[in-house]
DRENMI-803790 format. One record per residue (C-alpha): residue number from 1; residue in three letters; chain; x, z, y. Coordinates in nm, 3 decimals. Layout:
<timis>
    k    r  c        u        w        v
  NUM  ALA  A        X        Z        Y
...
</timis>
This chain:
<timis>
    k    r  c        u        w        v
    1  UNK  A    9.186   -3.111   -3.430
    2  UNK  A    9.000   -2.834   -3.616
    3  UNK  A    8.746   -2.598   -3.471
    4  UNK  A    8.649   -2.223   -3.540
    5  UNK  A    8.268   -2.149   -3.559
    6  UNK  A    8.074   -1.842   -3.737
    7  UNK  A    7.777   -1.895   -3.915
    8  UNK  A    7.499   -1.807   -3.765
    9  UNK  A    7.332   -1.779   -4.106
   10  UNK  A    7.581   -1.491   -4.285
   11  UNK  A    7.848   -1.445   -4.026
   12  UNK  A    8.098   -1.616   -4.204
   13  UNK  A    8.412   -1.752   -3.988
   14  UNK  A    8.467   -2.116   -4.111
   15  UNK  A    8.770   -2.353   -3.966
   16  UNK  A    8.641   -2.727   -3.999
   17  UNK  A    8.673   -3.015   -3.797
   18  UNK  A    8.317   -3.114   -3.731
   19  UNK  A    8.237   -2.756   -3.634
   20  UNK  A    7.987   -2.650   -3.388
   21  UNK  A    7.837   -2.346   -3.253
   22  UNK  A    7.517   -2.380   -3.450
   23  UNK  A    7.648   -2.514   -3.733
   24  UNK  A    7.656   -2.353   -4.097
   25  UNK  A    7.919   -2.269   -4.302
   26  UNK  A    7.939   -2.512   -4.661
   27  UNK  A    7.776   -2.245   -4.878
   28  UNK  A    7.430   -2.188   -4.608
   29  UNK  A    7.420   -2.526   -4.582
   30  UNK  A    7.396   -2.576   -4.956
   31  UNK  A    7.151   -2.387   -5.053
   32  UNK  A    6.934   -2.348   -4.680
   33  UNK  A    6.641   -2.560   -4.795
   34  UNK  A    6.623   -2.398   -5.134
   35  UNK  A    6.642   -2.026   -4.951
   36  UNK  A    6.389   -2.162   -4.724
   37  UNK  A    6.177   -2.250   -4.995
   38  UNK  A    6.226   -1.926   -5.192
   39  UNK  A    6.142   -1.723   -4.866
   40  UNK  A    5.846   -1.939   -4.820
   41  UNK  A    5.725   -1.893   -5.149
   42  UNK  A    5.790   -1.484   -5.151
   43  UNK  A    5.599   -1.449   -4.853
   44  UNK  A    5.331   -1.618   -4.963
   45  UNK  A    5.297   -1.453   -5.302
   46  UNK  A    5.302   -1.134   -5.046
   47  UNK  A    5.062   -1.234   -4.863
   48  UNK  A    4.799   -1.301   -5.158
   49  UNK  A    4.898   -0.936   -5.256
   50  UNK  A    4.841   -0.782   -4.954
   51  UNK  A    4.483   -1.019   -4.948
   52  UNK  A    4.400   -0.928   -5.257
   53  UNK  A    4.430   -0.505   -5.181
   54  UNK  A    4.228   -0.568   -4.862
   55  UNK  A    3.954   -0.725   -5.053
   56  UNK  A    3.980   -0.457   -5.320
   57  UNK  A    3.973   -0.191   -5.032
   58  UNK  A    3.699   -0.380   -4.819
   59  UNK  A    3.446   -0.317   -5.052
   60  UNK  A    3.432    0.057   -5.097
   61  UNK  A    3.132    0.211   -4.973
   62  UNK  A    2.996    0.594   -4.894
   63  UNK  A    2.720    0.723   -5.051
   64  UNK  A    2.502    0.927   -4.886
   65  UNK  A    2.204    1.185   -4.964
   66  UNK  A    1.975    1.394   -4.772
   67  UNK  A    1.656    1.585   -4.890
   68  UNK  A    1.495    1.259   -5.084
   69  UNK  A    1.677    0.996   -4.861
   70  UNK  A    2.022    0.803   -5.042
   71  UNK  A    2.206    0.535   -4.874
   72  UNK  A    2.506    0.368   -4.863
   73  UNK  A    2.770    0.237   -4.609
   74  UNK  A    3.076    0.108   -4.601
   75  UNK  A    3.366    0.346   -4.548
   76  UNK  A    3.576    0.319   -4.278
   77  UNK  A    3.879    0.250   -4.476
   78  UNK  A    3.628   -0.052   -4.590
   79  UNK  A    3.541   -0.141   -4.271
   80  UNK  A    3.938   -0.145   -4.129
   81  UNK  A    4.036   -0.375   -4.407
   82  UNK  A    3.755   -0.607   -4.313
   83  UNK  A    3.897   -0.647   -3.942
   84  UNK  A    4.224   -0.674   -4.122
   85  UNK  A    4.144   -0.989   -4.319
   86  UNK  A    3.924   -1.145   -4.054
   87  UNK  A    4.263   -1.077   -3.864
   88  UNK  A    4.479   -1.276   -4.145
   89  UNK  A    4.197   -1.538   -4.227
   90  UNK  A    4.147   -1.374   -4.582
   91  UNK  A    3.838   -1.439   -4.730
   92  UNK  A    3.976   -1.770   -4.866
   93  UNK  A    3.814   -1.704   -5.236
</timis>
């Protein structure tokens, strides 16, 4: 007896015997832990990106002057980006 399922992966319609609901076609199957993997391995290399443009960005000050007085602050653009990685845990260096 031979079942009809659809991958819930690519939407493929597959006709197999062991077929469930939840079950993936032969060619998600495969590959799944090597997507998985890849996907894992993108986001990550994504994340340091966006880490790395926060830190960047974090450190950008204002400088300001009046009569004899200078000082500095950080911008507010800094100061967003330094919620953002306490937010995402990125001060890791």
């Amino acid at each position: 007896m031979s079942y009809y399922m659809i991958c819930p992966k690519c939407g493929k319609g597959t006709i197999g015997r062991y077929a469930t609901d939840n079950s993936l076609c032969g060619e998600c199957s495969d590959n799944s832990s090597t997507t998985d993997e890849l996907s894992v391995e993108k986001l990550q290399e994504q994340l340091n990106t966006a880490k790395k443009a926060l830190t960047e960005i974090s450190k950008t000050k204002d400088f300001y002057r009046s009569g004899r007085d200078h000082w500095e602050e950080f911008s507010q653009d800094a100061l967003k980006a330094q919620k953002a990685l306490a937010a995402i845990g990125g001060n890791d260096e």
